[in-house]
C-alpha positions as CSV (number, residue, x, y, z in Angstrom):
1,X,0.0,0.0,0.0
2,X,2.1,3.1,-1.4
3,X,0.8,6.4,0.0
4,X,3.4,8.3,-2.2
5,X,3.1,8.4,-6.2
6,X,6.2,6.5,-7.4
7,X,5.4,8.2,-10.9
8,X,5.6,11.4,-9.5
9,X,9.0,11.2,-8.4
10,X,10.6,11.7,-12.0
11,X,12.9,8.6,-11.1
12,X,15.3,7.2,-13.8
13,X,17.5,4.2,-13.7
14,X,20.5,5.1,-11.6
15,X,19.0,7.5,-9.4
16,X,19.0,7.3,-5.7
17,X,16.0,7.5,-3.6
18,X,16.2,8.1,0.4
19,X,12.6,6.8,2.1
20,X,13.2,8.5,5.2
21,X,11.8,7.2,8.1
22,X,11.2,4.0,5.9
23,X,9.5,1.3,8.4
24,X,8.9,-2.1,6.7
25,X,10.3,-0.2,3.4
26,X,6.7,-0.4,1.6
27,X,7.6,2.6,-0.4
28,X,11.4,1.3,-1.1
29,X,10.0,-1.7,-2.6
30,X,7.5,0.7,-4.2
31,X,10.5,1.6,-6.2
32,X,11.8,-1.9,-6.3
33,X,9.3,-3.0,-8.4
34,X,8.4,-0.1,-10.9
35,X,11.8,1.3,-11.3
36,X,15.3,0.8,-12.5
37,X,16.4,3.5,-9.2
38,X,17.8,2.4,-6.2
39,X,15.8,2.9,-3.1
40,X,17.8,3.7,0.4
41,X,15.3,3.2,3.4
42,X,16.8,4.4,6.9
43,X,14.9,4.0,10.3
44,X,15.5,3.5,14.1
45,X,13.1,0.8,14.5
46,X,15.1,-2.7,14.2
47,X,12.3,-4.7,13.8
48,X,10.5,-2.9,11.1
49,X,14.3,-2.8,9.2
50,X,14.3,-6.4,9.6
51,X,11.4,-7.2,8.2
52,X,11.4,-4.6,5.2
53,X,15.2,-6.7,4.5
54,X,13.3,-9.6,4.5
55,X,10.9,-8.3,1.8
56,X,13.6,-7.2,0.1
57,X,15.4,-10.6,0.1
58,X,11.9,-11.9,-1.5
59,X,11.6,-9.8,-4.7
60,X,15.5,-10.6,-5.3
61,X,16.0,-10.2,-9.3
62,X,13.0,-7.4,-9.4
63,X,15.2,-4.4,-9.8
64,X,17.8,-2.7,-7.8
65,X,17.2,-4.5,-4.3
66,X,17.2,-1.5,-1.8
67,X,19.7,-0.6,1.0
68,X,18.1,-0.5,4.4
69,X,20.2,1.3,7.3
70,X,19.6,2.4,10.7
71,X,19.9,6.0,10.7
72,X,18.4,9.1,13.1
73,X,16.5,11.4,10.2
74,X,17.6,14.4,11.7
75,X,21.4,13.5,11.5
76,X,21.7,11.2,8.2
77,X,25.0,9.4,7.0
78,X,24.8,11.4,4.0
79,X,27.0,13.5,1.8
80,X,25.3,16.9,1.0
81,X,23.2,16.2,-2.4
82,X,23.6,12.4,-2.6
83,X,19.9,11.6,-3.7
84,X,17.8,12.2,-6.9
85,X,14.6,11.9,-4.9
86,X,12.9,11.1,-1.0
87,X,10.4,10.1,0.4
88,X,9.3,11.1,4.4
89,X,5.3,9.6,4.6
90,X,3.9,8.9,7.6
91,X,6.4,10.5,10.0
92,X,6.6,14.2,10.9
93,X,3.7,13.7,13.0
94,X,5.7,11.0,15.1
95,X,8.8,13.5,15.6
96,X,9.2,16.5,18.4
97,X,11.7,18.9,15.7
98,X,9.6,18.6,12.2
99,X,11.8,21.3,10.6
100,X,15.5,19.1,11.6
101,X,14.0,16.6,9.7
102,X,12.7,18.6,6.6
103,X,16.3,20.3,6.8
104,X,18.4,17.2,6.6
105,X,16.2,16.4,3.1
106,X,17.0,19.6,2.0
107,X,20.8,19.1,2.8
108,X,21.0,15.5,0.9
109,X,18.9,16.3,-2.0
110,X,20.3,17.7,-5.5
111,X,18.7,20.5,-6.8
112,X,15.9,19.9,-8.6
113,X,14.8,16.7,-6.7
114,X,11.1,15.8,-6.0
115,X,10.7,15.7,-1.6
116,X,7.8,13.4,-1.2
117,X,5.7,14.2,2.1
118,X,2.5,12.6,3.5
119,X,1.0,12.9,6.9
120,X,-2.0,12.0,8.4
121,X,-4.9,14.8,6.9
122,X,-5.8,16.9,10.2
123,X,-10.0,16.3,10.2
124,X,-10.4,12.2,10.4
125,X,-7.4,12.7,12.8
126,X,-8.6,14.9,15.2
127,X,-12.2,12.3,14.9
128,X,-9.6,9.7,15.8
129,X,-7.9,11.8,18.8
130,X,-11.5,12.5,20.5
131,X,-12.4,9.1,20.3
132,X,-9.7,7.8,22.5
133,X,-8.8,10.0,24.2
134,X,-7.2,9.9,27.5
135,X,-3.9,8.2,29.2
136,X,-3.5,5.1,27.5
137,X,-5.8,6.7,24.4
138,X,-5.4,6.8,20.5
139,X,-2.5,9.6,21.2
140,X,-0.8,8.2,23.9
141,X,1.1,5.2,22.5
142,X,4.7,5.1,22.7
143,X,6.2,6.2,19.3
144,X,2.5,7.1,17.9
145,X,1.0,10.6,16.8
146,X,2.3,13.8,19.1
147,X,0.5,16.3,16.9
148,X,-2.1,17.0,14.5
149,X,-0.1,18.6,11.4
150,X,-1.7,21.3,9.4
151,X,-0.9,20.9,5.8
152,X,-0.8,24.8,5.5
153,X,2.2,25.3,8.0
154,X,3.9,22.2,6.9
155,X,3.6,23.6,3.1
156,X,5.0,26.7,4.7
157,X,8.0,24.4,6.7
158,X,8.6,23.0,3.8
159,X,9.4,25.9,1.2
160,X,11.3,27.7,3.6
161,X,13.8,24.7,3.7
162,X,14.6,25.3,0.2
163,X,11.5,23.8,-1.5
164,X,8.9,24.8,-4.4
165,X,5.7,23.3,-3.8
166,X,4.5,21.3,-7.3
167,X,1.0,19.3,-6.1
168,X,-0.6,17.4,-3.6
169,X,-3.4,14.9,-3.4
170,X,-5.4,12.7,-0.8
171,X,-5.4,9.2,-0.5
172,X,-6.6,5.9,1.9
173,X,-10.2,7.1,2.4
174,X,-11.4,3.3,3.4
175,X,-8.7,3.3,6.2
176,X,-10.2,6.0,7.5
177,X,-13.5,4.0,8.9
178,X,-11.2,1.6,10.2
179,X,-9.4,3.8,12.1
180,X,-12.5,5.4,13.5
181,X,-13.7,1.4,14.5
182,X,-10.3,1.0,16.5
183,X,-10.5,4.2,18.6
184,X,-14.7,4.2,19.4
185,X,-13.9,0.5,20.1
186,X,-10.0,1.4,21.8
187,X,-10.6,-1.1,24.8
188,X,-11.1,-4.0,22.0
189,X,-9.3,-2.3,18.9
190,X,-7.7,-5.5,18.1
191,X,-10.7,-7.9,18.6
192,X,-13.7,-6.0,18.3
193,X,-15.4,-8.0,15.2
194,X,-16.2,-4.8,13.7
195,X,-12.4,-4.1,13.5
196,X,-11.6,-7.1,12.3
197,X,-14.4,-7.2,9.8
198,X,-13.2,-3.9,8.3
199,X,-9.5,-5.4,8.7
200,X,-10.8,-8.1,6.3
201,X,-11.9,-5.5,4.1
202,X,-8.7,-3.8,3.7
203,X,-6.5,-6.7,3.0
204,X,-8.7,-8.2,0.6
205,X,-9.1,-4.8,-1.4
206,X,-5.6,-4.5,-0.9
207,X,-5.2,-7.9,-2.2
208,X,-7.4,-7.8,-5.4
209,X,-7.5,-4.4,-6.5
210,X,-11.5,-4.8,-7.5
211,X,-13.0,-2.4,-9.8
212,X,-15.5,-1.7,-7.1
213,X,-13.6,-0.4,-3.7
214,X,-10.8,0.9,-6.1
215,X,-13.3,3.1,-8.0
216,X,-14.9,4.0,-4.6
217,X,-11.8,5.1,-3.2
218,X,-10.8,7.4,-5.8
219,X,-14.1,9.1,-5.5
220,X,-13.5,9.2,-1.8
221,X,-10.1,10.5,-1.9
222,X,-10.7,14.2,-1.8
223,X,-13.5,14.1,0.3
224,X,-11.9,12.3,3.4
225,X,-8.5,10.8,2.2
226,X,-7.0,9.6,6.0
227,X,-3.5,10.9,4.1
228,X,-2.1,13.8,2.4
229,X,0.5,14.0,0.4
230,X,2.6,17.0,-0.8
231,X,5.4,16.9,-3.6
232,X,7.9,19.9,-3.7
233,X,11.1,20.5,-5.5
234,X,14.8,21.1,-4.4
235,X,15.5,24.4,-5.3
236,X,19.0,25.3,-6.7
């Protein structure tokens, strides 16, 4: 499940893409598979690096197979202007210092390189927050959401790093029920069969792409989208 647009990311064969804050690598495998670019994921989470290695080792012969490293995104083992591309989704809204993240892309992108960004979009979040809310709640997890990011200030974060905003879009919209399931239901989120029931909804859409839920998506998208994602350029 790629919340980023691969396309959109002008990659060629022998560029270098950074997924920062990478996870299981589902957007270095992204690349993987539709690109002839080689895909750098770095994280601080063993387990999730482990596992994205793993998936790696699995698609062996399908294009470059990607690097996965454990690195702090706010001090990467980088040269200055070492990658064609990058990816951060899913991750500035985990972080205390969004901008030392944002200006360590800037530092190891060339100019002219697409900055892919994608956080969680602020409504169906803030649904999320006042379901479970509380010690122990939706945004009280070790390692989960510490803020509710508002696209307009992180466009602004953004640009003042270096970038020029190109486009953005919405995408996820039938995670977003699901998510709403697991926090009205927070004391069960993991058993409660309506969870589950949408769980099984999710993989099998995921799993067969049907004309249906895909078509229903896309019209859902804009409306209520549980991501957005912004695409900027490295100025010179």
């Amino acid at each position: 499940m790629l919340t980023a647009r691969i396309e959109a990311l002008g990659l060629g064969k022998g560029d270098r893409l950074l997924d920062i804050g990478c996870g299981e690598g589902r957007h270095c495998h992204g690349v993987q598979l539709l690109t002839e670019a080689q895909a750098v994921g770095v994280d601080l989470d063993e387990a999730s690096l482990a596992l994205a290695r793993e998936r790696s080792a699995q698609l062996e012969g399908i294009g470059p197979a990607p690097e996965f490293l454990t690195a702090d995104a706010s001090k990467l083992p980088f040269a200055d202007a070492s990658f064609d591309a990058a990816i951060c989704s899913e991750v500035l809204e985990h972080v205390p210092d969004m901008a030392a993240l944002v200006t360590e892309a800037a530092r190891v992108l060339k100019p002219g390189a697409v900055y892919a960004v994608t956080v969680p979009r602020a409504w169906p979040e803030r649904i999320c927050w006042k379901l479970a809310s509380g010690p122990g709640g939706y945004s009280d997890q070790p390692g989960g959401h510490i803020r509710i990011v508002d696209p307009a200030q992180l466009r602004k974060l953004v640009e003042q790093a270096g970038f020029t905003y190109i486009s953005s879009h919405h995408a996820h919209a039938l995670h977003v029920p699901y998510w709403w399931l697991k926090t009205a239901f927070w004391s069960r989120r993991d058993d409660h069969p309506l969870v589950r029931a949408w769980h099984r909804l999710l993989v099998w859409d995921m799993m067969k792409a049907p004309m249906l839920t895909r078509g229903l998506e896309r019209l859902l998208d804009p409306v209520m989208g549980k991501s957005h994602a912004l695409y900027f350029r490295r100025q010179a």
